[in-house]
C-alpha positions in Angstrom: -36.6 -41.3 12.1 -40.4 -41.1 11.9 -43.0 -38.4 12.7 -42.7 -34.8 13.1 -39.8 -33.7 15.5 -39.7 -31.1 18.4 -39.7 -27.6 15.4 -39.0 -25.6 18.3 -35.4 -25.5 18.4 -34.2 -25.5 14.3 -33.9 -21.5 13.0 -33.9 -22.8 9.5 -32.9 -20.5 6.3 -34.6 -18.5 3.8 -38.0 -19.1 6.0 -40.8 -17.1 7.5 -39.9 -19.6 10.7 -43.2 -18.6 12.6 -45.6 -19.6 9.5 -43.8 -22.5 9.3 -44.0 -24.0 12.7 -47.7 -23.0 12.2 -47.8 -25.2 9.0 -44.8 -27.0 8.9 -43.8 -28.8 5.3 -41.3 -31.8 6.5 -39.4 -34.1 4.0 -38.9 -37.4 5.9 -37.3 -39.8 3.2 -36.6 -39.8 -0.7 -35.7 -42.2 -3.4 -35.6 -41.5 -7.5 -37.6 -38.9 -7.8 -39.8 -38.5 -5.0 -39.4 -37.3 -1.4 -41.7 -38.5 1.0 -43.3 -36.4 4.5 -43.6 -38.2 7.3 -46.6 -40.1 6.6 -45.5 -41.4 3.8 -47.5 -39.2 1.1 -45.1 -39.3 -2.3 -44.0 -35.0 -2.9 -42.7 -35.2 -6.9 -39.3 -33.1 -6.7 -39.4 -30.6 -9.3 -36.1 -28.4 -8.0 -33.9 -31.3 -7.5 -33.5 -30.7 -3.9 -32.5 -27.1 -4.1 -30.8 -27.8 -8.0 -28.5 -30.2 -6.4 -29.8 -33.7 -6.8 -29.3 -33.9 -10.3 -28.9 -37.5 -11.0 -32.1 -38.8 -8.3 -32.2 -39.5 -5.0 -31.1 -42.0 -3.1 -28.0 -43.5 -5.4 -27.1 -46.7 -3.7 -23.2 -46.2 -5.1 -23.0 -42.7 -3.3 -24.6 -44.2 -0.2 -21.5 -47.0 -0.6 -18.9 -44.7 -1.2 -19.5 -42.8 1.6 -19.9 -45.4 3.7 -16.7 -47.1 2.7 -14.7 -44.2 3.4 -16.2 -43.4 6.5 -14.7 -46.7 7.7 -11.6 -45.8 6.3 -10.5 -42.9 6.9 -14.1 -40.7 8.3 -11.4 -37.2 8.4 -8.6 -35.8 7.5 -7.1 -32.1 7.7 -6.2 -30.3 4.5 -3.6 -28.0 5.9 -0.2 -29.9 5.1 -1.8 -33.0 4.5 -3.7 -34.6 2.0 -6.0 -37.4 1.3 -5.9 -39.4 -1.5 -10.1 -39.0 -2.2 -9.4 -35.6 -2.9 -6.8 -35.6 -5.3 -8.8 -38.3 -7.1 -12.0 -36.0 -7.3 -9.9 -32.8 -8.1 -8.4 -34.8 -11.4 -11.8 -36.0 -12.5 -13.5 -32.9 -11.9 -11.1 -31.5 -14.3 -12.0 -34.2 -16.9 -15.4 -32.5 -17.4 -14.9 -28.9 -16.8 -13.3 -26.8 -19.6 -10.1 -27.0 -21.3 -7.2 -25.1 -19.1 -9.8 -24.8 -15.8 -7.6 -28.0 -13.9 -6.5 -26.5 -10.7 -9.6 -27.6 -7.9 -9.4 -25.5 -4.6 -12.5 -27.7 -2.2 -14.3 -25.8 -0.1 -17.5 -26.4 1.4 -20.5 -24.3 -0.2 -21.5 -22.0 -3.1 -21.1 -19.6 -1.0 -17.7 -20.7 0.3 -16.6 -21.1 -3.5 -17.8 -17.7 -4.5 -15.8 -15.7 -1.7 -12.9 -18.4 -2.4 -12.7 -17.1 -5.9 -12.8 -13.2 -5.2 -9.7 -14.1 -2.7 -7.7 -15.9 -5.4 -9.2 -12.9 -7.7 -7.6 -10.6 -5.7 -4.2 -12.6 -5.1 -3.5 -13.4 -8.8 -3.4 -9.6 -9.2 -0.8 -8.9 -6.4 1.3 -11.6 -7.0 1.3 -9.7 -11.0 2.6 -6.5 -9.6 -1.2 -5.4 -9.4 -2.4 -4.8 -6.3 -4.3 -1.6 -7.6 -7.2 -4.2 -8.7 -9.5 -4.2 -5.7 -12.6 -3.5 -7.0 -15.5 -5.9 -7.9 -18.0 -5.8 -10.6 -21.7 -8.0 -10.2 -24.8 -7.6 -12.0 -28.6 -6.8 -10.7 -30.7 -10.0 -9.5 -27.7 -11.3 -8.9 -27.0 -14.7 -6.0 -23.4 -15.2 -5.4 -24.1 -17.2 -1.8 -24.6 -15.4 1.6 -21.2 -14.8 3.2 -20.1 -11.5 3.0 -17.9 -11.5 -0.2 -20.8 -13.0 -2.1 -23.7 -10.7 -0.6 -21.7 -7.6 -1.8 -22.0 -9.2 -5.1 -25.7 -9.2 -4.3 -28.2 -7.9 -7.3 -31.3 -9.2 -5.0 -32.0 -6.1 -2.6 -33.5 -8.4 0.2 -30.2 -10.4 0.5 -28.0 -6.8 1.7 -30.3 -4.8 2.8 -29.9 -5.6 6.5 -26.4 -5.6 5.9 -25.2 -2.9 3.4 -23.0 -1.3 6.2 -20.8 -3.9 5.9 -20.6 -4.4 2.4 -18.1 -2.7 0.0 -18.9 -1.0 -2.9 -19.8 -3.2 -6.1 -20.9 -1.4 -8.9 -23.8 -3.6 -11.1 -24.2 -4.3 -14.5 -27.2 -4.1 -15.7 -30.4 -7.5 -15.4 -30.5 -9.5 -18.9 -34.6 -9.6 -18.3 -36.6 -7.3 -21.1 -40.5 -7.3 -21.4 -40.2 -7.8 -24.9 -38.3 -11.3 -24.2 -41.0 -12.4 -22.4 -41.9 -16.2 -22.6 -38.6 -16.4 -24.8 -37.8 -20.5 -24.7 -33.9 -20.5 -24.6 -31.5 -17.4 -25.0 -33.4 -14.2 -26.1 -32.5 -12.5 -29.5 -32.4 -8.9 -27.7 -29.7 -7.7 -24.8 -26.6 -8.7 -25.8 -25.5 -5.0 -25.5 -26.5 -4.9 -21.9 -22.8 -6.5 -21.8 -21.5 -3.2 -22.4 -22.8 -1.4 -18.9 -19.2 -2.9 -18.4 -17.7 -0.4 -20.1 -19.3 2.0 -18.6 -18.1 1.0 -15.2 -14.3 1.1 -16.5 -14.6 4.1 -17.8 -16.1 5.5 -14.4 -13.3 3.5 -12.3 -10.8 2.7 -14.6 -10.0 -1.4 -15.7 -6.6 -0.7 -13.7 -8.8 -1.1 -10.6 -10.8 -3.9 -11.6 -9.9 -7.1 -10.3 -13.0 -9.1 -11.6 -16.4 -9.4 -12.8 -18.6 -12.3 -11.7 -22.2 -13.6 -13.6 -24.4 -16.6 -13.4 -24.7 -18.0 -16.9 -28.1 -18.1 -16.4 -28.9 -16.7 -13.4 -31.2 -18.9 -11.1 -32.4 -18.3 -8.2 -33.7 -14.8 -8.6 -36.4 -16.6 -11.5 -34.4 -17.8 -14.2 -32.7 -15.6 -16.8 -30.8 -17.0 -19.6 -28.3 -14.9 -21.4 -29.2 -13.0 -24.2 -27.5 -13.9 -27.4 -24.1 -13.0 -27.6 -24.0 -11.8 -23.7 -21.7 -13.9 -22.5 -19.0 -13.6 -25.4 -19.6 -10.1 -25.3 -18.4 -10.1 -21.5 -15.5 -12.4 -22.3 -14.4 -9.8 -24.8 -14.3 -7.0 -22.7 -12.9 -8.9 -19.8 -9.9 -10.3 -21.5 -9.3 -6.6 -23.3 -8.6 -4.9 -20.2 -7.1 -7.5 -18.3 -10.1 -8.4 -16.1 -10.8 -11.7 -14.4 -14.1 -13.5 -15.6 -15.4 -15.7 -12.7 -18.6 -18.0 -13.9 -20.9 -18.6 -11.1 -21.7 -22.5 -12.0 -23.8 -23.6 -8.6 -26.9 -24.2 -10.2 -25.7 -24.7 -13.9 -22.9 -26.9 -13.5 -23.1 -30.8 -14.0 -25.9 -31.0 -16.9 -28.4 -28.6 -16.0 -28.0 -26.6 -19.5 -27.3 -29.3 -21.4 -23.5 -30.1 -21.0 -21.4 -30.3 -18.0 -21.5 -26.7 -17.2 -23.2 -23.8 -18.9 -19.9 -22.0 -20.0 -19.7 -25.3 -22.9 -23.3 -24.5 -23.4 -23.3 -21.3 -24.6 -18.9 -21.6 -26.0 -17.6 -18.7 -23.1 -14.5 -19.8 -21.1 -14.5 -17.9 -17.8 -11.0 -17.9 -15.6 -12.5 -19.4 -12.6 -15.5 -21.3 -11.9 -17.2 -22.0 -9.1 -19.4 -25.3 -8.5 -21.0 -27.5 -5.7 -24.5 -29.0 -5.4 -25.1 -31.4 -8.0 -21.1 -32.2 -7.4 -22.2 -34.6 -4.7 -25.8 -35.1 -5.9 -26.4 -33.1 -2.9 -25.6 -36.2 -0.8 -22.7 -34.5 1.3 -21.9 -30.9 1.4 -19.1 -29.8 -1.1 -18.2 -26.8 -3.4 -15.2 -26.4 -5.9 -13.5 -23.4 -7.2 -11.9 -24.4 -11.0 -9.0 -21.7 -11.7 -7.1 -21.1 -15.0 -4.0 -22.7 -15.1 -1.9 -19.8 -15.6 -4.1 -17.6 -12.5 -3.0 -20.6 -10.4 0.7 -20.8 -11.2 1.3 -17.3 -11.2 0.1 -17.2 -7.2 2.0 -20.0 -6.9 5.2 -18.9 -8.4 4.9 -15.5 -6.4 5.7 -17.4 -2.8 9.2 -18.1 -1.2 9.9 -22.1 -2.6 8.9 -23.0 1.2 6.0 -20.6 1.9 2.2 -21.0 1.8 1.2 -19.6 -1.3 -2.6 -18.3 -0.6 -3.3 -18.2 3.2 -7.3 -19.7 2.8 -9.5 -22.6 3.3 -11.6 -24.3 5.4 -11.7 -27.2 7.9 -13.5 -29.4 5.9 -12.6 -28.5 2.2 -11.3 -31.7 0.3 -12.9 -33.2 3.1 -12.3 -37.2 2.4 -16.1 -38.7 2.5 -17.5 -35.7 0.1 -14.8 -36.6 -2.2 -15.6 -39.7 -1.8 -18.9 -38.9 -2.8 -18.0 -36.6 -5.3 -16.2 -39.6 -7.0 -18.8 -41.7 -6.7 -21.4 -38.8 -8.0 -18.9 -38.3 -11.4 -18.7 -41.7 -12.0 -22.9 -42.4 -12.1 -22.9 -39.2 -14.4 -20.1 -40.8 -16.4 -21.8 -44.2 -16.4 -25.2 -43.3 -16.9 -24.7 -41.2 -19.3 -27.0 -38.2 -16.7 -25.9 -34.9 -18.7 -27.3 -36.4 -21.9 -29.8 -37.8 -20.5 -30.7 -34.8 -19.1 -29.9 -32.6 -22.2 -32.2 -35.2 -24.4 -35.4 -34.8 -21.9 -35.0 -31.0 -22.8 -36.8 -30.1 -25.6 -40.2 -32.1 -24.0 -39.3 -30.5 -20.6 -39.7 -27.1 -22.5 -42.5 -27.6 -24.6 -44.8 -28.9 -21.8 -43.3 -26.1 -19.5 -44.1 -23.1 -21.7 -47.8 -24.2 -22.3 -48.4 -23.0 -18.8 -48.2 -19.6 -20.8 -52.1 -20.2 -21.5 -53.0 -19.6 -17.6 -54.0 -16.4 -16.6 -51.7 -16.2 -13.7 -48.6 -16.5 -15.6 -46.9 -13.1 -16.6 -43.8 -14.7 -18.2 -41.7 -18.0 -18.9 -38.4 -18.1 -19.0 -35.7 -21.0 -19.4 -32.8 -23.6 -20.7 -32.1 -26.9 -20.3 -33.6 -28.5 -17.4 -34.2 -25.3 -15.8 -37.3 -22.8 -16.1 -38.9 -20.0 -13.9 -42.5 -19.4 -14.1 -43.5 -15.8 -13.5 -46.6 -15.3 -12.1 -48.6 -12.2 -11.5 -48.5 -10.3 -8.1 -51.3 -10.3 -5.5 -50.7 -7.8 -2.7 -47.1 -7.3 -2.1 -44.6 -8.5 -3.9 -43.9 -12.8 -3.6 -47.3 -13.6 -1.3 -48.5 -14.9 -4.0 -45.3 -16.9 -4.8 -45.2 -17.7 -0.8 -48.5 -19.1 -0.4 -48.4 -21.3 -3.8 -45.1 -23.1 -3.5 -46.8 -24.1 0.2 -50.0 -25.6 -1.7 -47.7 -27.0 -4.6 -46.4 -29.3 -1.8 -49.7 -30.0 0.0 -50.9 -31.3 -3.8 -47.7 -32.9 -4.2 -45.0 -30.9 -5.6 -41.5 -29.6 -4.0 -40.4 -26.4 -5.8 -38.3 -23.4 -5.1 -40.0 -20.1 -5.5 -38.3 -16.9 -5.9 -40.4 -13.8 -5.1 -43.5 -14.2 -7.6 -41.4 -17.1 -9.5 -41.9 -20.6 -9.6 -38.7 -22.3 -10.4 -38.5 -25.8 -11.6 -35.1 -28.2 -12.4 -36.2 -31.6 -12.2 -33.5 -34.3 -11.9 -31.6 -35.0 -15.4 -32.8 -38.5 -15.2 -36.3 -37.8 -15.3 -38.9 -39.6 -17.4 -41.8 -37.5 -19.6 -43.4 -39.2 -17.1 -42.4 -37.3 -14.4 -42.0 -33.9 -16.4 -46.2 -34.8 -17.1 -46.7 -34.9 -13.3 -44.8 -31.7 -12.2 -46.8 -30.2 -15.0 -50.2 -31.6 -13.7 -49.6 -30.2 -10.4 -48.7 -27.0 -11.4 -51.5 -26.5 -14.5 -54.0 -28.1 -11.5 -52.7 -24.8 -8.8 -52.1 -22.4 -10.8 -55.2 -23.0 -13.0 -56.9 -21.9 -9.4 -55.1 -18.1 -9.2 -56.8 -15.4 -10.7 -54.2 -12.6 -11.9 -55.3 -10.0 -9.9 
């Protein structure tokens, strides 16, 4: 399909949709590590689609395995059936994630794994004996997805505020971000006690209530912030002493983005459940997973009549044959290619070319890991026009980002050259170099 289509029709997400039918950016085609608009113009892509192409576009053995199995069997329904693509992905998705997480539930979406997980949250307590744990704790700045269960994990205010009437209560720890961390390079020295807001909340609502707490690792899209040294252990502590589930967030950290297969190996914390999607596909087809302690999983299991359904959830389309398909096909070029060390080798240039944006008068702060950075930069009017109006003349000079507010965020592909790392950086010295800080 060439040209520009007919923009009247398409409400799209996360967009001011009049602007952009006034000044539409299109993506018409994309290969390695470059989309394309319409007119064939080369756009560097320096957010891996939206963190989910993590191994390049246009992977000829995806684009096979999808279509193989769309000319063998295009669907089948996971309620009391299965499919043999499915099983296949669950076991080697298990072969990556950490030791004891090997019981896959498919679903569809981040945000479809993220209210799957509070469900099984929930169940594993009742089917204990403890239905009393109902109650969910999040963290500020936090993005857990966009159905309900996730936006009442919300810590970014513009993602409940129009619908805080239907949300329950979810009391927030604390953001990791301190101004004397700023332009830290990896996990900041100072905040680690910022785990212990969690105490706070059980002593205001009691641990008997709790049913879980979910984080990010690092978390992403509200601009990048890496866990303060000792954070995440802290959390596990205090989780496991008061019988708490720990649900890891993994949409944007898992497969390679920190360094390893998902962040909780990166920084040695072992959450209960985990949730994924994305880069599980390379963004090809549309899948999330939800990774679930072995013993959470067998205890709602074990809880049902021999002959009942044990958790009454799921979705159409989870373990949906051709994104398995693609899943497999996805783990295997990861496997193969060696992506996550690829990715976790190209880091330490990544970083050093990233943080010497710090010189630019525009930038307020620098923050990352891995493969993955947010550049602050300093307001101009109200809060993300400035962030707004440059990610727009990123791409007109050749550059697709994600911007968050006033923050650039950039997560090339794990299979990235210097190269390429030298040409996102161009761009982005070239535009910001233009911005005066006030």
């Amino acid at each position: 399909m060439s040209g520009t289509p007919n923009l009247d029709f398409n409400w799209l997400p996360f967009t001011p949709n009049r602007d952009f039918k006034r000044d539409p950016k299109i993506l018409a085609r994309a290969k390695g590590l470059y989309y394309f608009d319409p007119a064939g113009r080369p756009i560097i892509d320096g957010s891996s689609g939206l963190f989910a192409v993590a191994a390049g576009h246009g992977r000829p053995e995806i684009t096979e395995a999808v279509r193989e199995q769309l000319d063998t069997l295009d669907f089948a329904p996971s309620f009391y059936r299965g499919n043999p693509p499915a099983f296949v992905a669950a076991e080697k998705l298990t072969q990556i994630l950490p030791a004891g997480l090997d019981r896959v539930f498919f679903v569809n979406s981040g945000s479809e794994a993220v209210d799957t997980a509070i469900k099984i949250a929930l169940q594993y307590h009742r089917s204990r004996g403890d239905a009393r744990r109902t109650l969910f704790v999040s963290r500020e700045r936090a993005y857990h997805g966009v159905n309900l269960g996730g936006v009442s994990l919300a810590g970014i205010g513009n993602n409940r505020r129009s619908f805080a009437s239907a949300l329950p209560n979810v009391p927030l720890l604390r953001h990791t971000w301190l101004p004397q961390n700023r332009f830290t390079r990896g996990s900041p020295e100072q905040g680690a006690e910022l785990a212990d807001d969690l105490l706070r909340i059980i002593g205001t609502h009691g641990a008997e209530n709790i049913a879980a707490v979910f984080v990010e690792p690092v978390a992403g899209s509200t601009g990048v912030l890496p866990p303060p040294q000792g954070y995440l252990q802290r959390l596990r502590e205090i989780t496991s002493a008061h019988g708490i589930v720990l649900v890891f967030d993994e949409v944007i950290t898992g497969f390679g983005r920190t360094g390893k297969a998902f962040a909780s190996q990166t920084f040695g914390v072992r959450p209960d459940i985990l949730t994924s999607a994305k880069a599980i596909t390379n963004g090809a087809i549309p899948m999330g997973a939800v990774a679930v302690d072995r013993a959470i999983h067998d205890s709602i299991i074990d809880a049902a009549p021999s002959d009942g359904i044990e958790f009454f959830h799921g979705y159409t389309s989870g373990g949906h044959p051709v994104a398995a398909a693609a899943s497999i096909a996805t783990l295997d070029v990861y496997a193969r290619d060696a992506v996550f060390e690829r990715g976790e080798a190209l880091a330490p240039y990544f970083l050093d070319r990233i943080h010497a944006l710090r010189e630019l008068p525009v930038v307020s702060d620098i923050r990352s890991t891995g493969l993955l950075a947010g550049v602050e930069l300093a307001p101009d009017g109200a809060p993300g026009q400035r962030g707004y109006r440059i990610q727009k003349a990123l791409f007109d000079a050749g550059l697709h980002i994600k911007t968050t507010g006033d923050t650039a965020i950039i997560a090339p592909a794990l299979v990235a050259e210097p190269a390429h790392i030298d040409e996102i950086v161009g761009v982005l010295r070239k535009v910001l170099g233009k911005e005066s800080p006030t």
